[in-house]
Every structure is written in C-alpha cells, then in structure tokens.
C-alpha positions in Angstrom: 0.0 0.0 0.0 1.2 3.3 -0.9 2.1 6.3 1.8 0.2 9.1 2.0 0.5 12.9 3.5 -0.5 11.4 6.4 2.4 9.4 6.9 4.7 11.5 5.9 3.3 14.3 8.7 3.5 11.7 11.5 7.2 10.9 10.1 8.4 14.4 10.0 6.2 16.2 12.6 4.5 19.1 10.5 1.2 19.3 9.4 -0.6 18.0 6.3 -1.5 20.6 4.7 2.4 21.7 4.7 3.9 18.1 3.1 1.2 18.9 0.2 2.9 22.5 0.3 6.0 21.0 0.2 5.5 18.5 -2.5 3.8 20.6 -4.9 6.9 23.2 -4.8 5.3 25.8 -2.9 8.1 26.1 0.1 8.5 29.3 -1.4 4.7 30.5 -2.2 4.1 30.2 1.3 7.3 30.5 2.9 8.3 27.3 4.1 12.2 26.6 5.0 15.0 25.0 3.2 15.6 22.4 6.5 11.3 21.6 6.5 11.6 21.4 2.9 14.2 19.0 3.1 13.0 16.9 5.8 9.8 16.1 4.1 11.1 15.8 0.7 13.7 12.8 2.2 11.1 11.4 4.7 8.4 11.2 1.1 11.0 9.1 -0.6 11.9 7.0 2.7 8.1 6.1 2.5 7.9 5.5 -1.2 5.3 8.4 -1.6 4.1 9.5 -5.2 2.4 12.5 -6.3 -1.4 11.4 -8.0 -0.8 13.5 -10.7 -4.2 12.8 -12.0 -6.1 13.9 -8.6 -3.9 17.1 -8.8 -4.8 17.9 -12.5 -8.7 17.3 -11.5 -8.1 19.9 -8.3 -6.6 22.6 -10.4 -8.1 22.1 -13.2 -5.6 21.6 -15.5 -3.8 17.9 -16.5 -0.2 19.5 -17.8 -0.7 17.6 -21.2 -1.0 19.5 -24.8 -2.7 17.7 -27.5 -0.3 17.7 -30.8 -2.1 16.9 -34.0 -0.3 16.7 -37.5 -1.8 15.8 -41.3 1.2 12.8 -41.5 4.0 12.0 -39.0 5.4 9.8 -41.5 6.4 12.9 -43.7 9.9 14.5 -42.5 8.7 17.5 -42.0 5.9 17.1 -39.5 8.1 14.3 -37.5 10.8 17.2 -37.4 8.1 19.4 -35.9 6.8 17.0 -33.1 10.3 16.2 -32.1 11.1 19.8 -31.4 7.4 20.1 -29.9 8.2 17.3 -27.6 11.5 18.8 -26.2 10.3 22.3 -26.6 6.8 21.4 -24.2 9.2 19.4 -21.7 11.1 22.3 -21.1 7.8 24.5 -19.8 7.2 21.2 -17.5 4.2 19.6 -19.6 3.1 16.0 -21.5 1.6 15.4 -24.7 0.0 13.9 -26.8 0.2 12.7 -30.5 -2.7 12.5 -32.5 -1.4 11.7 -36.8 -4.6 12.8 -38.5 -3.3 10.9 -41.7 -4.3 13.7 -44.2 -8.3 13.0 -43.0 -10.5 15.5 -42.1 -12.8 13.0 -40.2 -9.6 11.5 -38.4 -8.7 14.9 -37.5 -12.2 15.9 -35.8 -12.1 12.5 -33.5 -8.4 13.6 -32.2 -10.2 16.8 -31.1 -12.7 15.4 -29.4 -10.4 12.7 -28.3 -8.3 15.3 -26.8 -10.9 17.6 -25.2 -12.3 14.4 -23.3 -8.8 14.0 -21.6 -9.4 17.7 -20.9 -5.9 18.4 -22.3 -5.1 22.1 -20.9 -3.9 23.5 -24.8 -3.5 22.4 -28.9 -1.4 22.5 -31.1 -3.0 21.8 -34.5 -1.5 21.4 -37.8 -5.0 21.2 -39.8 -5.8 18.8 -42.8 -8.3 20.3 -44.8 -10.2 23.4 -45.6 -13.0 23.5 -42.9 -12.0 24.6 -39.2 -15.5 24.7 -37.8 -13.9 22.2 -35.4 -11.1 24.3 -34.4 -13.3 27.3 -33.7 -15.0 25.2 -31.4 -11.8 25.3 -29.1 -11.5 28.5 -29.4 -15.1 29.4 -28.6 -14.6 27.5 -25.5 -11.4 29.6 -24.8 -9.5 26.8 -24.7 -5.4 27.3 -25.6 -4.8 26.7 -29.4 -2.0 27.1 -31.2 -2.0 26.3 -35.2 1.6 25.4 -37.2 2.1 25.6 -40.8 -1.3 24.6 -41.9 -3.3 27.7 -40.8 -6.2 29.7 -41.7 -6.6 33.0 -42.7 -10.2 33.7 -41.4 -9.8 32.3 -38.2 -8.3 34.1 -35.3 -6.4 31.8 -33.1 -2.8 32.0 -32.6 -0.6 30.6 -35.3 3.2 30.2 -36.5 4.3 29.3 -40.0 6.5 30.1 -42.6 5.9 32.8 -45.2 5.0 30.2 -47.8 4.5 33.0 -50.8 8.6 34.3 -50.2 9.7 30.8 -50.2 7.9 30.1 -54.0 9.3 32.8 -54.7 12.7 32.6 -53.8 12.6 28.9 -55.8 10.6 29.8 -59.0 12.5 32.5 -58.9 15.9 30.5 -59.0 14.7 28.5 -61.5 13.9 31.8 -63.6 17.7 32.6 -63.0 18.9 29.3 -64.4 17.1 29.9 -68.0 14.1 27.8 -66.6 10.7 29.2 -68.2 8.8 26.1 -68.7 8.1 25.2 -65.0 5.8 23.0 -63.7 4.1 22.9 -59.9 2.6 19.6 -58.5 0.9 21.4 -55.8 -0.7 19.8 -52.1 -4.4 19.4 -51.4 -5.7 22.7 -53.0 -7.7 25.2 -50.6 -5.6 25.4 -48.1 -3.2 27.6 -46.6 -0.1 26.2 -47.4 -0.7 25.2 -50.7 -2.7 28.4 -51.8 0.3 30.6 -50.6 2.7 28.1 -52.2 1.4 28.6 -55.5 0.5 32.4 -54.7 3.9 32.7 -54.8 5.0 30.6 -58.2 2.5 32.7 -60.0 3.4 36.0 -58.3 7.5 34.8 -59.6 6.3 33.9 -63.4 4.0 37.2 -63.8 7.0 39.4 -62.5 9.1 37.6 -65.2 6.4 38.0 -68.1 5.6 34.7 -68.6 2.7 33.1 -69.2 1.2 31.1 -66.5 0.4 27.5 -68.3 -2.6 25.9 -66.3 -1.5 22.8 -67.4 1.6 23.1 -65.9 -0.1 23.4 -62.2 -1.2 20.0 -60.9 -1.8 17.8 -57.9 -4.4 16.7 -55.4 -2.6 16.0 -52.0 0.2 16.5 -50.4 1.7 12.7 -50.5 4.4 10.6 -52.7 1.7 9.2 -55.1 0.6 12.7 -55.8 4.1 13.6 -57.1 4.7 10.5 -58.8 1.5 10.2 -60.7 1.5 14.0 -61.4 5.1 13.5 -62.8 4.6 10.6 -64.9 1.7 13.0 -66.5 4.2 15.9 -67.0 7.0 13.7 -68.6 4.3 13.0 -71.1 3.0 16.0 -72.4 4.0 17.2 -76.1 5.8 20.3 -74.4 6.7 19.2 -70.9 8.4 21.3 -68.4 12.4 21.8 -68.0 11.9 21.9 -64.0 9.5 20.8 -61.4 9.0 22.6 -58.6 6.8 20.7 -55.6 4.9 21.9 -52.9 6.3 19.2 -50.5 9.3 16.9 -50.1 7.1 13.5 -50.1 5.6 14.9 -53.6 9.2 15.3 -54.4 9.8 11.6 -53.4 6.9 10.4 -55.6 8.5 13.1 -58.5 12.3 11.1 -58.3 10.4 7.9 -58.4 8.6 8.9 -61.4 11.6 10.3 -63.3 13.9 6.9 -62.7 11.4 5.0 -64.1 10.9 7.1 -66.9 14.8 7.3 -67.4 15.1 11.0 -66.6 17.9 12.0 -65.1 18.3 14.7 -62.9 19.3 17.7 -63.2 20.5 16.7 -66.8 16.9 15.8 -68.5 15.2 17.4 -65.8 15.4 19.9 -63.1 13.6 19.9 -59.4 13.0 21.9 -56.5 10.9 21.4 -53.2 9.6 23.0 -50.7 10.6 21.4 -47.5 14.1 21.2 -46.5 13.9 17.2 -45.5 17.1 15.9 -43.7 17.9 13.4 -46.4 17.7 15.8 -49.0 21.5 16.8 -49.2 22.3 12.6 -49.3 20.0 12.1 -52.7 22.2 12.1 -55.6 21.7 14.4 -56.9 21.3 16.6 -53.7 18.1 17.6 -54.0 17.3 21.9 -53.7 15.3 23.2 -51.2 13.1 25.6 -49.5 14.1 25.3 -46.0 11.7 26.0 -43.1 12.7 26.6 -39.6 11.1 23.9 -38.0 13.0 24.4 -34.4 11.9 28.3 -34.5 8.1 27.0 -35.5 8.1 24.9 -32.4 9.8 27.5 -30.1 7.6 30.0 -31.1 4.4 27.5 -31.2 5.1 26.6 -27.5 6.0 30.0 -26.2 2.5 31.1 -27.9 0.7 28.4 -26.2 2.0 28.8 -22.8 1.5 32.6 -23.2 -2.2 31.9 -24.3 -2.6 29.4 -21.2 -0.9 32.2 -18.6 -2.8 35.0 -20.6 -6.2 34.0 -22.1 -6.7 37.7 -22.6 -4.1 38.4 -24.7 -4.1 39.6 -27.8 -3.6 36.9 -30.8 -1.0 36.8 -33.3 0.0 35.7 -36.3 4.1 34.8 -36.7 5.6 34.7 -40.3 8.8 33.3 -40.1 11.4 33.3 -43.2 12.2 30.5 -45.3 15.9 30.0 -46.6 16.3 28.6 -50.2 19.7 25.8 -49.9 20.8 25.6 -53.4 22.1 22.0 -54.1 22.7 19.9 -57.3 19.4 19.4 -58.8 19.0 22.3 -61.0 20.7 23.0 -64.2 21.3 25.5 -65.7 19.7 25.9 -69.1 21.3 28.3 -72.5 18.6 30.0 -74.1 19.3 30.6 -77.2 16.1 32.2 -78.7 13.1 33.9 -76.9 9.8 32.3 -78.8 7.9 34.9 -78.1 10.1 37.3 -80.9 8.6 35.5 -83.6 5.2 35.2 -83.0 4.4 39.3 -84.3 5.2 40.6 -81.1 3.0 38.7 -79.2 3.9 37.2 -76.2 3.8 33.1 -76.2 4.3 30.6 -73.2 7.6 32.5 -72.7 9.6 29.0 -73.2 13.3 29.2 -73.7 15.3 26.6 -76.2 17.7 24.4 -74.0 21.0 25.2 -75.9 23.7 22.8 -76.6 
C-alpha cells in the first residue's frame, strides 16, 4: 500500500497541509524553510510516496498535457516538428500527446474530441483540410490553441508558420535565373493555406518575369508521394513538358524522383527539381536535392512560447508569426542556355515565354 500525507506528517512532525505544500513546490509561495523542505522531501522518498498527478490535474483544473495533431508523421517535415514540440513542451514542464490525422479531415475531428475528453489544458493543430469549424470550437470554448504551418486566414487563433509566398518565390525564382521558363508545380491538397500561398507565390515569380502562367503546368491533389509521382509521370508525357518541377512538399518530391527513374530521366540533366521542404535526407539524394528550407525548431519554439502565453494570458491579444524560409541551393537544377526567346517570332505577341535548352 502506498504512503500518504499522512504518513509522511506523522514521520516528519509538520502538518498535512504543509507536506502537500511542500511537495507541490510551494516552500517558497508560502514560505516554508530549506531544513522543512528537506525533511519532508527525504522522509516522502523514505516512504515510497508518489504524487497522484491525475487527482492534482482534476483539483486545479488543469492535466499538464497538450494535445499535438499533425496531417502525416510519417512525412519528415511534421516528425521534425513533433520532435522539437516534444523537447520544446518538456522544457515548460508539460506531457503530450500525438494524434497523426493521416491527411483526413474525419480523423482529425475525432483527435479533437479525443483530446478535449482528456481535458488536455492546450492544442497545437497542424489542420488537414479546408474546414476549421472544429477548431473554432476550441477557441469558442477559450480553450489554448496554437496552429503550425497549416493555418487559416479567417480564423483568429494563434498561429506560427512560414511565409509560404517568399519561399515560392525565392525557388521559381531561381529556377527563372537558371534559364528555366517552362516550370511545372505539383501542388498539395488545393484550398488550403499552405498550398494556396505556395502557389500564390510561383504565379506572383512567373507574372514578374512575363511569362505566361500555363494551367497545365499546375497539378496535384494531396500532399503525399503518389501525388508527385503520378503528377510527374503526367508531365513527362506532355507534347511540351516542363524543363523543371517545382513541388509543394518533399514527399511529392519523393513520388517526383520515383517517377523520373522510371521514366529514365535524369536529374538535373533531362530534368530539373525543387521542393519545398528542407527534409534531412535531401543533401544525401544524388543528386542533392534543392530546397526551401523551413525553420522547423523556431516553429516549435515559437508555437510553445505562444501556447503557454495563451494558457498564462487567455486575454491576450492573438497573433499571427511569419517566419522566413531559406532557399539551400544543391545539385538538382541546371542551368539551361537560351538561345532564342519564342515569343520574338510570334508578331510581337507574347507566347508561353519558353526558352530553347542550348547545346
């Protein structure tokens, strides 16, 4: 049988209501001394005595757990994410728990009200899909949320991603430099913040370049291998296809290598590509694969700071961080010779703005 309070008053000769003081690390709160401290912190382990942690939560209301939801923990990115999650909530003294959504909206409701029934004291949501009628439901019941990467524009909650429109840029617009004009994007699941501002940004980069934006060019469904794969193998096979891919995700990049090794393309020779996502194994492909880097230990930092502010300060004002992406140029872009401009002989007017690879 477990000790209790009890036990460990009679041992040390103080009351109850000061072990519990004592044990919960108030000493200070209600200014108990270093030698009582002691005394009943070495007399609790003598007696074996464990805190219910459970009984606590239910007496202050609060369980010291944060729920975590992602879209896949299988892709790099996210896994990155709840690792840095993980050591960032430790650090602030709380649990948590994992829900992996697996890219369904359905899935991603039942973690919520999974969650809420363990009466989790905050979120941290990376959403799926386009509707957050869910999510407004914490809110509403001014409960601590905190969204990453996968956001919403038309719903105020506290949120941390990267400034998806600058990091298309910064890609397309590398792509551009290299002589690229015939560029392709296999996008994620369209509607949703990422993606939208993803390809935002690689029509913002062609338009400032005067070329034609080719809606054939822009495909994809989801943001998973097959998508990039099947969206490849559709490229490769057009009568004009593109010089470079550029993908909204590193597992459609995956799905995009597979694709071009079956089709015989190599890369960066036949083919160029760029993601977004900066995955760790990216610099061992061969070739090393070129990337839009995002911050993913400053998007947890900031995501947990945010969250324990919001838990601390329910009243506070909500915000919305952009952080900056960082393009790492490796070996999978080439650059291309143009040696005529298309557009010159067609009267003046301007064509698809395609380049002719020199030799």
């Amino acid at each position: 049988m477990s000790s209790t309070l009890k036990d460990i008053a009679n041992k040390t000769g103080v009351s109850v209501s000061t072990v519990s003081r004592v044990l919960h690390d108030d000493s200070k709160k209600y200014k108990i001394s270093v030698e009582t401290t002691a005394r009943v912190k070495s007399a609790a382990k003598d007696l074996g005595y464990r805190v219910n942690a459970l009984a606590r939560g239910l007496r202050q209301q609060k369980t010291s757990e944060v729920g975590i939801i992602v879209p896949d923990i299988s892709n790099p990115f996210f896994s990155e994410i709840v690792k840095n999650l993980a050591g960032e909530l430790r650090k602030k003294g709380y649990n948590f728990i994992v829900y992996d959504s697996d890219e369904d909206p359905n899935i991603e409701i039942s973690g919520v009200k999974s969650l809420l029934e363990k009466r989790v004291d905050g979120f941290i949501i990376a959403s799926v899909g386009q509707d957050f009628a869910h999510i407004k439901k914490i809110r509403d019941a001014e409960i601590p949320i905190v969204m990453v990467d996968r956001c919403f524009a038309d719903l105020d909650v506290d949120s941390v991603s990267v400034d998806n429109v600058k990091g298309s840029l910064l890609a397309v617009n590398y792509l551009i430099k290299e002589g690229h004009s015939r560029i392709a994007f296999i996008q994620g699941l369209p509607g949703t913040y990422a993606n939208e501002n993803r390809l935002k940004g690689y029509k913002i980069a062609l338009q400032q370049a005067d070329i034609l934006i080719d809606e054939q060019l822009i495909v994809g469904d989801d943001f998973r291998t097959f998508n990039g794969y099947l969206k490849t193998k559709s490229l490769l096979s057009l009568s004009n296809p593109p010089t470079a891919i550029f993908t909204a995700g590193d597992l459609i990049a995956l799905g995009a290598l597979e694709a071009c090794k079956e089709n015989n393309i190599i890369i960066p020779n036949d083919l160029s590509l760029i993601t977004f996502d900066d995955p760790v194994f990216a610099s061992y492909l061969s070739p090393a694969l070129s990337a839009v880097e995002q911050p993913t230990l400053k998007i947890a930092e900031m995501a947990v700071a945010m969250l324990y502010n919001r838990i601390k300060n329910p009243g506070d004002e909500r915000r919305r961080i952009l952080l900056e992406p960082k393009l790492n140029i490796r070996s999978s872009v080439e650059q291309i010779t143009p040696l005529i401009n298309i557009s010159q002989f067609n009267d003046g007017k301007k064509v698809s703005g395609s380049l002719i690879k020199g030799t």
